[in-house]
Backbone as JSON Lines, residues from 0, in Angstrom:
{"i":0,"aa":"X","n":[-6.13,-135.06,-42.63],"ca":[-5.55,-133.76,-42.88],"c":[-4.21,-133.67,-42.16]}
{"i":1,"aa":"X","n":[-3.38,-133.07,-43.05],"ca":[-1.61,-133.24,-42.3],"c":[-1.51,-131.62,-41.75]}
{"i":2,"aa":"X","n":[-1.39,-131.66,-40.56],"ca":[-1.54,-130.14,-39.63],"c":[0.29,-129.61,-39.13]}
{"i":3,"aa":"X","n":[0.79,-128.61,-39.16],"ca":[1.63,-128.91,-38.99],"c":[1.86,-127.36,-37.57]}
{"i":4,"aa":"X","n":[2.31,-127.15,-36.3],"ca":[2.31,-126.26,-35.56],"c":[3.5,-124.95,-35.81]}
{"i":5,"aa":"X","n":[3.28,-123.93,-36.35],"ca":[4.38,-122.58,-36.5],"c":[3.84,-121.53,-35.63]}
{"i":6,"aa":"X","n":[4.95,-121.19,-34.6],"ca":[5.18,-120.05,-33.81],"c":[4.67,-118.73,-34.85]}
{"i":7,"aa":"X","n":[4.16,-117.94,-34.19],"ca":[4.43,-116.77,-34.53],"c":[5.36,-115.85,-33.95]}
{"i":8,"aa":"X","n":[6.32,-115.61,-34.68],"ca":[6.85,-115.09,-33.58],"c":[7.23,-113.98,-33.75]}
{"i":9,"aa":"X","n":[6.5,-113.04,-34.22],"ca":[5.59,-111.68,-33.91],"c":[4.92,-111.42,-32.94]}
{"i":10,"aa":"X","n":[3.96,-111.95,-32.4],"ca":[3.29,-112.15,-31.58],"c":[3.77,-112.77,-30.34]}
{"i":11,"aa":"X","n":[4.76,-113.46,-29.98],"ca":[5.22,-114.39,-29.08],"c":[6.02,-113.5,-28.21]}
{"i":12,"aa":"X","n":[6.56,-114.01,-27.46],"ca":[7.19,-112.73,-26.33],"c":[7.76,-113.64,-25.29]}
{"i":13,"aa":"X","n":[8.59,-113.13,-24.18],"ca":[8.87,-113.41,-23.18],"c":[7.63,-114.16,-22.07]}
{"i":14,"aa":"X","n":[6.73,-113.92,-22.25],"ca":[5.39,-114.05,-21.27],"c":[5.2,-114.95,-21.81]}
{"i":15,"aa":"X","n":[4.35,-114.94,-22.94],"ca":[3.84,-116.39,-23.98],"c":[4.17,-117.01,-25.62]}
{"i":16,"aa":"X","n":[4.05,-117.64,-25.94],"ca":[4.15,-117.97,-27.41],"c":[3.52,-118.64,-28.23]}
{"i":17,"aa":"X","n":[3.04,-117.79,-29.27],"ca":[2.02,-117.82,-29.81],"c":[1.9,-118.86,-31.49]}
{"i":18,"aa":"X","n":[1.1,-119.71,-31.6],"ca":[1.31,-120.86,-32.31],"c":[-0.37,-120.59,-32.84]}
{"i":19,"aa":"X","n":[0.04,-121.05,-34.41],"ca":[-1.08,-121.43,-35.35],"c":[-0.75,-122.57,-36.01]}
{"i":20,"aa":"X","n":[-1.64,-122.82,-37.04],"ca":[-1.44,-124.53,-37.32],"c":[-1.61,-124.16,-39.53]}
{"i":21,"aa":"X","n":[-0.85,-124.74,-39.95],"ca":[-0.76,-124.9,-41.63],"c":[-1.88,-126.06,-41.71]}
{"i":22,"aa":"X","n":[-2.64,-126.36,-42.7],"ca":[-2.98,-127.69,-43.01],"c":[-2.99,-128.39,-43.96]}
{"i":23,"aa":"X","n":[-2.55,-129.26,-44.28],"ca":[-2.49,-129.75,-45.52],"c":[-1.14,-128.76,-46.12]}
{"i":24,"aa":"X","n":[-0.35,-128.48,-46.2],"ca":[0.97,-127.81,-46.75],"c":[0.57,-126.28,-47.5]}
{"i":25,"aa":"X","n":[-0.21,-125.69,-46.86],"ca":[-1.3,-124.4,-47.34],"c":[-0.26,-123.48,-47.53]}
{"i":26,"aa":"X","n":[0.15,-122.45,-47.69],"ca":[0.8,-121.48,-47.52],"c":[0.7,-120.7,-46.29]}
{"i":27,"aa":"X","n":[-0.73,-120.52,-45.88],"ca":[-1.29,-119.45,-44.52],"c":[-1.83,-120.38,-43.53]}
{"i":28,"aa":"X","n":[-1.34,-119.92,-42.37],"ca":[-1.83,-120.44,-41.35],"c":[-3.43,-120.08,-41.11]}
{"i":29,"aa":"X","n":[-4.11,-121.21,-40.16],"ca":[-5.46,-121.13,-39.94],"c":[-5.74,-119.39,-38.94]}
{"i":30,"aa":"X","n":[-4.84,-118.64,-38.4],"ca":[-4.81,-117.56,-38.08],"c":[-5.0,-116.46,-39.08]}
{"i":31,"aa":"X","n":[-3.95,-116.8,-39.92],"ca":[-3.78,-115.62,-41.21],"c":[-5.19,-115.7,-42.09]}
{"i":32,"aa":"X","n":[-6.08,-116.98,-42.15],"ca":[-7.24,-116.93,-43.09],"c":[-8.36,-116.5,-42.04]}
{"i":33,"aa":"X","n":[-8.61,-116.2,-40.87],"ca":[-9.2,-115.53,-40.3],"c":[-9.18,-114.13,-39.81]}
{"i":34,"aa":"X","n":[-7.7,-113.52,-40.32],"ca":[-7.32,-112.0,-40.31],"c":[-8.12,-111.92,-41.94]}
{"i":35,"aa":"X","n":[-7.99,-112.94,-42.78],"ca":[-8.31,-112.44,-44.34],"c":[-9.87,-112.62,-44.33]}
{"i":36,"aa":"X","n":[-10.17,-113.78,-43.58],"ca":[-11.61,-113.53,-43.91],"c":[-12.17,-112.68,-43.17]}
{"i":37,"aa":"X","n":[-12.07,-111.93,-42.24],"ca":[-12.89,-110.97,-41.51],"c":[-12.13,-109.21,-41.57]}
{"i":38,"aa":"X","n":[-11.1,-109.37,-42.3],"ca":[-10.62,-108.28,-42.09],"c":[-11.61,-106.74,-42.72]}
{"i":39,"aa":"X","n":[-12.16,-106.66,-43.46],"ca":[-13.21,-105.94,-44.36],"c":[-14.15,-105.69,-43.5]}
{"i":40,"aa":"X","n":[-15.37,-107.09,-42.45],"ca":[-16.56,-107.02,-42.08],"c":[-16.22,-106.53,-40.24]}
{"i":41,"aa":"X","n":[-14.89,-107.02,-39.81],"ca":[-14.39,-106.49,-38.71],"c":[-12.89,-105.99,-38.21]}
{"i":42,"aa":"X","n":[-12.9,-105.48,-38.76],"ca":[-11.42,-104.43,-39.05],"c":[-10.72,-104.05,-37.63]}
{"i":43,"aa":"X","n":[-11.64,-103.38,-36.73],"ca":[-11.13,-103.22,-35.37],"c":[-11.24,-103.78,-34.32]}
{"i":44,"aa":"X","n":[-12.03,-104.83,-34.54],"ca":[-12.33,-106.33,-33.83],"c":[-10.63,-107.0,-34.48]}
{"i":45,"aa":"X","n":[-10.66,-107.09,-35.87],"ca":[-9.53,-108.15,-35.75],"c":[-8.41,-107.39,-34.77]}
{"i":46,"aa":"X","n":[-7.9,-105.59,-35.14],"ca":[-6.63,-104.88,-34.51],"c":[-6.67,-104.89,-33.29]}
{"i":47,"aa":"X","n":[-7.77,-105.38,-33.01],"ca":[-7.61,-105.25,-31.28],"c":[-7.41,-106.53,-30.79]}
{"i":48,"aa":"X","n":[-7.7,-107.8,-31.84],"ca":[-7.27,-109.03,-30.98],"c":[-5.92,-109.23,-31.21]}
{"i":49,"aa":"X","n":[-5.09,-108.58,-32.11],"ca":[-3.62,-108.71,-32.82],"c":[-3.52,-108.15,-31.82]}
{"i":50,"aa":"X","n":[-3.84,-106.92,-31.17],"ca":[-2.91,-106.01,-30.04],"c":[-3.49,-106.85,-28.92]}
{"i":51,"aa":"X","n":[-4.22,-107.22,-28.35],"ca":[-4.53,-108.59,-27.63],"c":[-3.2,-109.37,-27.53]}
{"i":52,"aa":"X","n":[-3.21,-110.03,-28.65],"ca":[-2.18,-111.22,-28.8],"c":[-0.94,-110.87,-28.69]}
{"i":53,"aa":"X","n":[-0.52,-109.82,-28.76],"ca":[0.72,-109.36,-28.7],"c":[1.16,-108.8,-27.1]}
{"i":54,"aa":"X","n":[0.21,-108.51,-26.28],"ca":[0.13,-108.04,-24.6],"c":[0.35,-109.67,-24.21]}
{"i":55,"aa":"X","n":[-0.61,-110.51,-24.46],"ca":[-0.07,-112.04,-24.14],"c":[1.07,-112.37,-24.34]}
{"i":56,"aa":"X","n":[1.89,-112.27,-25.07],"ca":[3.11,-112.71,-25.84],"c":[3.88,-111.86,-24.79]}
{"i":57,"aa":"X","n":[3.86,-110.62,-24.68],"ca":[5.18,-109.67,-24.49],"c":[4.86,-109.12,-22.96]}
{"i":58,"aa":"X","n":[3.48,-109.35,-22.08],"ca":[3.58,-108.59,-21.55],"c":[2.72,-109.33,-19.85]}
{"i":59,"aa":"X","n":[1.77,-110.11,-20.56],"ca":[0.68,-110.63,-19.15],"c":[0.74,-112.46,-19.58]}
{"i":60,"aa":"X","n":[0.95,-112.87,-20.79],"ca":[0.98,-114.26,-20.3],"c":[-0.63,-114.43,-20.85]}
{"i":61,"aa":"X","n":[-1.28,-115.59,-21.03],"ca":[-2.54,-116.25,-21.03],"c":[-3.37,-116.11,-20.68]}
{"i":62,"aa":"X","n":[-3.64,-115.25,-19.81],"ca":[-4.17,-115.1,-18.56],"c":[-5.75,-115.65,-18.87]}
{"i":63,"aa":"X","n":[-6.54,-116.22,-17.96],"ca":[-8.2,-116.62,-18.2],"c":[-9.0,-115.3,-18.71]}
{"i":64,"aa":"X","n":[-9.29,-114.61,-17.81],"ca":[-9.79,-113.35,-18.19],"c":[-9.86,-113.23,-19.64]}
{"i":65,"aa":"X","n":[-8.6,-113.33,-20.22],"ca":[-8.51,-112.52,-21.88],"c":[-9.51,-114.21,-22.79]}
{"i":66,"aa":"X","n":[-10.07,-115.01,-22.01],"ca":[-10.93,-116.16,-22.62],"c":[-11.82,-116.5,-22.59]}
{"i":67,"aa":"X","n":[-12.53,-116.99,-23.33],"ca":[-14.25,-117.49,-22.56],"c":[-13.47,-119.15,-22.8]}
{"i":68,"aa":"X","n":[-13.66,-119.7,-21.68],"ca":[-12.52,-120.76,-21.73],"c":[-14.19,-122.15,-21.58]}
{"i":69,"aa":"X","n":[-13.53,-122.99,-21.68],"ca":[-14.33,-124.75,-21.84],"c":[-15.34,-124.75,-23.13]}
{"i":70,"aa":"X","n":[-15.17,-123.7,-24.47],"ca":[-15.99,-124.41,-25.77],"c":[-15.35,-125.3,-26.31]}
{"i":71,"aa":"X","n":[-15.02,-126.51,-25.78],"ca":[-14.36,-127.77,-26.38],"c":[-14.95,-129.02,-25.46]}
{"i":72,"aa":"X","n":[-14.59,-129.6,-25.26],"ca":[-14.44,-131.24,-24.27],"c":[-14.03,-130.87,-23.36]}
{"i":73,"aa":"X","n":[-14.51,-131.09,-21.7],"ca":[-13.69,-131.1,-20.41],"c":[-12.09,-131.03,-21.03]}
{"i":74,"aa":"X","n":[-11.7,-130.15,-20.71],"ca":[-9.83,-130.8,-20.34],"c":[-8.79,-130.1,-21.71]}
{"i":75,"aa":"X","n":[-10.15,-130.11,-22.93],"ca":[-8.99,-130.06,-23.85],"c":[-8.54,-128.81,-24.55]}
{"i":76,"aa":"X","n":[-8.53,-127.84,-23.47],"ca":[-8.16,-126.69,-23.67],"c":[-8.39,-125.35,-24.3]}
{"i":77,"aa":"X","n":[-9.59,-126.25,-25.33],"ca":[-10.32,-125.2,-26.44],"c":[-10.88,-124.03,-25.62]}
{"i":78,"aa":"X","n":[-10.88,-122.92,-26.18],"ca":[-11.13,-121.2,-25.69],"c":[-11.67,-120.69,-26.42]}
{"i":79,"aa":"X","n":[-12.5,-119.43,-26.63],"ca":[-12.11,-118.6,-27.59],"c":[-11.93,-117.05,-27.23]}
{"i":80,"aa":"X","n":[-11.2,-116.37,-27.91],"ca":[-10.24,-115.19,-27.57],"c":[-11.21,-114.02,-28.15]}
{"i":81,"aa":"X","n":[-11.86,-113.09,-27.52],"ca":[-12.16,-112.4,-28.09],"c":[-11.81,-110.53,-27.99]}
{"i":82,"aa":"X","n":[-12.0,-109.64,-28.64],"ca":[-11.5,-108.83,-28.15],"c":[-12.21,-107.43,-26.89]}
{"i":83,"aa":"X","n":[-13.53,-107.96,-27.54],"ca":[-14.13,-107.22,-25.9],"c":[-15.91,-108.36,-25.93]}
{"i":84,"aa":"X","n":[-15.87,-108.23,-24.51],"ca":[-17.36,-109.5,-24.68],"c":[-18.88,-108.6,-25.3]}
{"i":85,"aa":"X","n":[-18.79,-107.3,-25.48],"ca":[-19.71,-107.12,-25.88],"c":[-19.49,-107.38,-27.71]}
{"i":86,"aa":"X","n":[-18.14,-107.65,-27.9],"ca":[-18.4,-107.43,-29.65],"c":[-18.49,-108.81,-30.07]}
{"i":87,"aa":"X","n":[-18.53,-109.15,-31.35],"ca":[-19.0,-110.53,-32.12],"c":[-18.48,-111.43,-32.42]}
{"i":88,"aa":"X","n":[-17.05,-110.74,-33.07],"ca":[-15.86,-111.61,-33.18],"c":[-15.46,-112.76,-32.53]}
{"i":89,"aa":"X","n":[-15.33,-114.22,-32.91],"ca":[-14.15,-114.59,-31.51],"c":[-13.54,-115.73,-32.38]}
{"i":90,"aa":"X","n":[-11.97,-116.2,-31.59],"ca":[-11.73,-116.65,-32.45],"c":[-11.05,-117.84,-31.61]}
{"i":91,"aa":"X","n":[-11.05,-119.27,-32.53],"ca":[-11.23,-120.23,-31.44],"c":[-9.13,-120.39,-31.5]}
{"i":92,"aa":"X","n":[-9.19,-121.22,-29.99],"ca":[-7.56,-121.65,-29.78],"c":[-7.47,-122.4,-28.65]}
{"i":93,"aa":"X","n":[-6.41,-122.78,-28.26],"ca":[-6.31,-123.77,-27.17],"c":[-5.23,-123.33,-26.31]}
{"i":94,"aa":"X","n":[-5.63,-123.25,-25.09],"ca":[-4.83,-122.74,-24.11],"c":[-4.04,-123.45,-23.43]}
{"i":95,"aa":"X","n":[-2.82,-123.52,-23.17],"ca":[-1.72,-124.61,-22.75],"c":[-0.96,-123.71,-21.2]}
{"i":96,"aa":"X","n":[-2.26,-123.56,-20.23],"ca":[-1.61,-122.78,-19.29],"c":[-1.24,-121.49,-20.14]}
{"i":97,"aa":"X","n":[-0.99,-120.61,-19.02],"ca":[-0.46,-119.03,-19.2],"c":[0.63,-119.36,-20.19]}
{"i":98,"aa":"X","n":[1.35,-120.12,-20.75],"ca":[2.4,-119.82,-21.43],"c":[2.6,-120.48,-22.85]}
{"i":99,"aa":"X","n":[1.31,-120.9,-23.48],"ca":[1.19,-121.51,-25.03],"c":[-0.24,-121.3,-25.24]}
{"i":100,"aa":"X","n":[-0.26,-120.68,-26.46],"ca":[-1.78,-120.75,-27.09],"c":[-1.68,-121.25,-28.94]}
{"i":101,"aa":"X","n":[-2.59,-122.05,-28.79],"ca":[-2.15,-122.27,-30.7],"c":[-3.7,-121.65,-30.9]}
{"i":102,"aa":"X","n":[-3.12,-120.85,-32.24],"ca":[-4.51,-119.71,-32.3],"c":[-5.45,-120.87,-33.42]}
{"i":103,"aa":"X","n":[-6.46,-121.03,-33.91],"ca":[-6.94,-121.24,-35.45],"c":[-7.83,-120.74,-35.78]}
{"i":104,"aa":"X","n":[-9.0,-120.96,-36.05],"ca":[-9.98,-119.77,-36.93],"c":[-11.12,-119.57,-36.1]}
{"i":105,"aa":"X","n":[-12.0,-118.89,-36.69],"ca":[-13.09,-118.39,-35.87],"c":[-14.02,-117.63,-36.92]}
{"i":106,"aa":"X","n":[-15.02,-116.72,-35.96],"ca":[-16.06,-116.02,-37.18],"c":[-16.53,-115.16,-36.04]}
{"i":107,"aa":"X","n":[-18.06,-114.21,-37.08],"ca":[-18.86,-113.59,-35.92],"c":[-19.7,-114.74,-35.16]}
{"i":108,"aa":"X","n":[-20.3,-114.39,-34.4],"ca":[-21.03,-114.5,-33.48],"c":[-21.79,-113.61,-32.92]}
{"i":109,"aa":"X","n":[-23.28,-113.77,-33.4],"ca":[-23.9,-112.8,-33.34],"c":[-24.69,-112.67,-32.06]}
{"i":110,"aa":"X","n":[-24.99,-111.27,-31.73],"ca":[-26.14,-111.5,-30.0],"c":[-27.12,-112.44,-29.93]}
{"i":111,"aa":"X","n":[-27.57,-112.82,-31.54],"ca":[-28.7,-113.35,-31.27],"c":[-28.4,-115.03,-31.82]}
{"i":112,"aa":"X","n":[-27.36,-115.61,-31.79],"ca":[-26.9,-116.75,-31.26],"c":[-26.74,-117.31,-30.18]}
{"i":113,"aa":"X","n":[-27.51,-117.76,-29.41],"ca":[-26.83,-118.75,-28.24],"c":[-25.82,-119.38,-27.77]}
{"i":114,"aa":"X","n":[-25.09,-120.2,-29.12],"ca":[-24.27,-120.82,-28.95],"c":[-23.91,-120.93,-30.28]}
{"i":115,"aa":"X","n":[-22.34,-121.46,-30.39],"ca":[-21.9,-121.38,-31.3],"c":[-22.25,-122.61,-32.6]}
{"i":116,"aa":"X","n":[-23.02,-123.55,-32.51],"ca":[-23.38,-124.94,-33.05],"c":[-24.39,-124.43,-34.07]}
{"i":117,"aa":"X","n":[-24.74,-122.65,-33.83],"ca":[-25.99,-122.35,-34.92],"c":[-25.6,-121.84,-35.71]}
{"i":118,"aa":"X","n":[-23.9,-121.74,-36.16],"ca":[-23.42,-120.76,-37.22],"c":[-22.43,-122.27,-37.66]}
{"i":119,"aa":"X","n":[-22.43,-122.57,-39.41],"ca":[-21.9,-123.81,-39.63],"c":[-20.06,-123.46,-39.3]}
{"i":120,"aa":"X","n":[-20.1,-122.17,-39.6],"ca":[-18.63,-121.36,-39.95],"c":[-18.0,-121.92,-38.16]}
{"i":121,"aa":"X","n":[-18.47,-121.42,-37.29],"ca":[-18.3,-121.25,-35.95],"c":[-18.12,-122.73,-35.74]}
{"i":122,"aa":"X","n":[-19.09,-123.51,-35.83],"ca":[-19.18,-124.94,-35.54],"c":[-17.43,-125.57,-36.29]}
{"i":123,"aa":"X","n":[-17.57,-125.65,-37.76],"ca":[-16.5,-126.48,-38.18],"c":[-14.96,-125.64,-38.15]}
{"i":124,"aa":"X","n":[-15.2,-124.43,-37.33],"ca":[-13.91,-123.87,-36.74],"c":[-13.6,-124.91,-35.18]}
{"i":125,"aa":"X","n":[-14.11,-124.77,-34.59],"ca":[-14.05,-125.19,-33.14],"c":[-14.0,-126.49,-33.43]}
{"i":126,"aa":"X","n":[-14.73,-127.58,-33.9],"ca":[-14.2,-129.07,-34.15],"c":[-13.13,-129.22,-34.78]}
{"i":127,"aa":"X","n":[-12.78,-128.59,-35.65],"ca":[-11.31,-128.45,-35.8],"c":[-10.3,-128.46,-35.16]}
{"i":128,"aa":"X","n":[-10.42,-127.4,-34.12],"ca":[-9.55,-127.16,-33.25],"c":[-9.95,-128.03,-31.63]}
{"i":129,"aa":"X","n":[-10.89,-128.8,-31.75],"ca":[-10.89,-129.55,-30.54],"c":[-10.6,-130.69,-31.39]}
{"i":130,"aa":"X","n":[-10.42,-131.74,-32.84],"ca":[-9.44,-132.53,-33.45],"c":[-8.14,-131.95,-33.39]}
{"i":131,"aa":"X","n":[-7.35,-131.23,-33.18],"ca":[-5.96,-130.51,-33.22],"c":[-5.51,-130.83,-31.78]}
{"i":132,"aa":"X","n":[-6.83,-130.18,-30.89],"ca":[-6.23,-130.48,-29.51],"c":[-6.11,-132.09,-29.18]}
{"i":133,"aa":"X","n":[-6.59,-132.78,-29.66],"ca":[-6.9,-133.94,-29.1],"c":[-5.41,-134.56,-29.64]}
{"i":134,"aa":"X","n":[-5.25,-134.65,-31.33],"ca":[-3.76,-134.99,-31.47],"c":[-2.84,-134.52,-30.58]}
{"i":135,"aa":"X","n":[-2.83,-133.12,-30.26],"ca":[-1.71,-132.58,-29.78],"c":[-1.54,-132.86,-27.97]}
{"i":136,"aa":"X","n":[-2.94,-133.25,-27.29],"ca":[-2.7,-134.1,-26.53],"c":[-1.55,-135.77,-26.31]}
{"i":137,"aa":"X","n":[-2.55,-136.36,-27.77],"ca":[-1.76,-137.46,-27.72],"c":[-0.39,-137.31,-27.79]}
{"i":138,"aa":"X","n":[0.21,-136.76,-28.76],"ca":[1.57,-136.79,-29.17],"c":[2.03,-135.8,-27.81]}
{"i":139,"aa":"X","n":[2.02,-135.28,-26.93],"ca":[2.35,-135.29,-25.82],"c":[2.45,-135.83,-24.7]}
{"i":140,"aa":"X","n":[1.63,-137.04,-24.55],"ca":[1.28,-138.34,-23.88],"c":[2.54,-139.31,-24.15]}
{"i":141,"aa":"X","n":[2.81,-139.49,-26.02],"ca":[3.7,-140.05,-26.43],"c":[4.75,-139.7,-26.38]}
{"i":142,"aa":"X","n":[5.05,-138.32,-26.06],"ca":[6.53,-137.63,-25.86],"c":[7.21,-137.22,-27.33]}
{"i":143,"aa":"X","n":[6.32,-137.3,-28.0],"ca":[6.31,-136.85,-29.82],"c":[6.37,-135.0,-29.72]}
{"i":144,"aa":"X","n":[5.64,-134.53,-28.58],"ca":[6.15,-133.09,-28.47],"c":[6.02,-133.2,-26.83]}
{"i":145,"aa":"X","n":[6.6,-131.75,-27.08],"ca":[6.9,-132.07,-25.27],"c":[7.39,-130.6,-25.12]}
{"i":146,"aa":"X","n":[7.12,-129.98,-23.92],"ca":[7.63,-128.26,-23.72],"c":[8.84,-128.38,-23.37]}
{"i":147,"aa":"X","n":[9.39,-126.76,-23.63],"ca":[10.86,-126.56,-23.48],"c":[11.05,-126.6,-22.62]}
{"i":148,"aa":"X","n":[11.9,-126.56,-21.87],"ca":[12.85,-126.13,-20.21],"c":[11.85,-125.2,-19.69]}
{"i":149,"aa":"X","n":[11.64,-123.9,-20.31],"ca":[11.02,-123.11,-19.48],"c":[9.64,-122.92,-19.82]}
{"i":150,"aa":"X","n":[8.9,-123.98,-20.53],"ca":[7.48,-124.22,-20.65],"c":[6.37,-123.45,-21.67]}
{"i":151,"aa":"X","n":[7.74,-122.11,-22.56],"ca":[6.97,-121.58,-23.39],"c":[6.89,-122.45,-24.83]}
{"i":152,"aa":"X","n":[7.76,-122.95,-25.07],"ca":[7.55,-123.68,-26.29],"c":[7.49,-125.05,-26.27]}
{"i":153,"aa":"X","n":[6.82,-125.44,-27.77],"ca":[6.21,-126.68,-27.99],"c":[8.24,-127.3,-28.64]}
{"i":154,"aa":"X","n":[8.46,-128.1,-28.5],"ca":[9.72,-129.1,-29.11],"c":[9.36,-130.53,-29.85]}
{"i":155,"aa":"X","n":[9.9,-130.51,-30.78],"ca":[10.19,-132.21,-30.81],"c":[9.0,-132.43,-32.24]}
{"i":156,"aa":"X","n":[8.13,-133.23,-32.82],"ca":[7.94,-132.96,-33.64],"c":[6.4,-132.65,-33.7]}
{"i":157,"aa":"X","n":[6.32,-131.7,-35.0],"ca":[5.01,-130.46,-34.62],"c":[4.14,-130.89,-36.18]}
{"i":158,"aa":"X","n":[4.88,-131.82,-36.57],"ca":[3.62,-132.38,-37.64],"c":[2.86,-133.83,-37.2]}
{"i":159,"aa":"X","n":[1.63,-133.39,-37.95],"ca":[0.64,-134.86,-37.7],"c":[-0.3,-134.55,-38.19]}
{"i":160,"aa":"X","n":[-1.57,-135.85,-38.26],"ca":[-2.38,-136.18,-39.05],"c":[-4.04,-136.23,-38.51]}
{"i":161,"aa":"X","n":[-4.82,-135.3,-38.57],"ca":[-5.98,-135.69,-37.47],"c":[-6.91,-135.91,-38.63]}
{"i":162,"aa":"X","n":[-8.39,-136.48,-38.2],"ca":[-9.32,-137.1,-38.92],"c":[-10.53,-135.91,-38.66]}
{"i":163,"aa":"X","n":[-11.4,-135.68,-39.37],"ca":[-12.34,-134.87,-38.99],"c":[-13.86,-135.44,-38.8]}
């Protein structure tokens, strides 16, 4: 699958900047099909993680708190963002320190889930995005991307190819 990284930069701000991923040459980012698929069943779950995402961007930065942080591999950054811990919503992304998050999809999550491996939706969101992190590791290793001067943005080149 050819993934390619776009700022939002609506969402992005002085504090942080906010990144979703195209795949395959889609039109909508893996963000925008999780505002479309849940927008109907959680309407003020999604407005409150947009106004979420936008306090990150413009105002506090990354911060842990706003994450339930390690649903991925030791190390590789995977999170998921939700907008309050009692509600269902969450939506998975990878945290690059206080000052980069690349958002991608997510679902409910219900109370009476344990963990996320019992919903297929939940599951092949998050392997997704822990294959995304893992490229986007490498090609940072390789110096294929690499942060700006002042550490909010990704540079250099933001397409590539991960396996699922």
């Amino acid at each position: 699958m050819k993934c390619e990284l776009i700022k939002i930069k609506e969402l992005s701000g002085n504090k942080a900047s906010i990144y979703s991923v195209i795949i395959d040459k889609d039109d909508t980012t893996l963000f925008e099909k999780f505002i479309n698929e849940n927008f109907d069943s959680h309407l003020s779950e999604i407005k409150n993680i947009i106004q979420r995402l936008k306090i990150i961007g413009t105002k506090t930065g990354a911060r842990e708190h706003f994450f339930k942080l390690h649903e991925g591999v030791t190390g590789d950054g995977v999170c998921a963002l939700y907008d309050d811990p009692d509600k269902n919503l969450r939506l998975y992304c990878i945290r690059y320190g206080t000052l980069i998050v690349v958002l991608g999809g997510g679902g409910p999550k219900t109370k009476d889930m344990r963990a996320f491996q019992e919903s297929e939706k939940l599951s092949d969101e998050n392997y997704l995005m822990r294959a995304i992190s893992e490229k986007i590791t490498e090609k940072i290793t390789d110096k294929e991307i690499r942060f700006s001067f002042h550490a909010k943005d990704f540079e250099g080149d933001l397409s590539f190819e991960i396996e699922l």
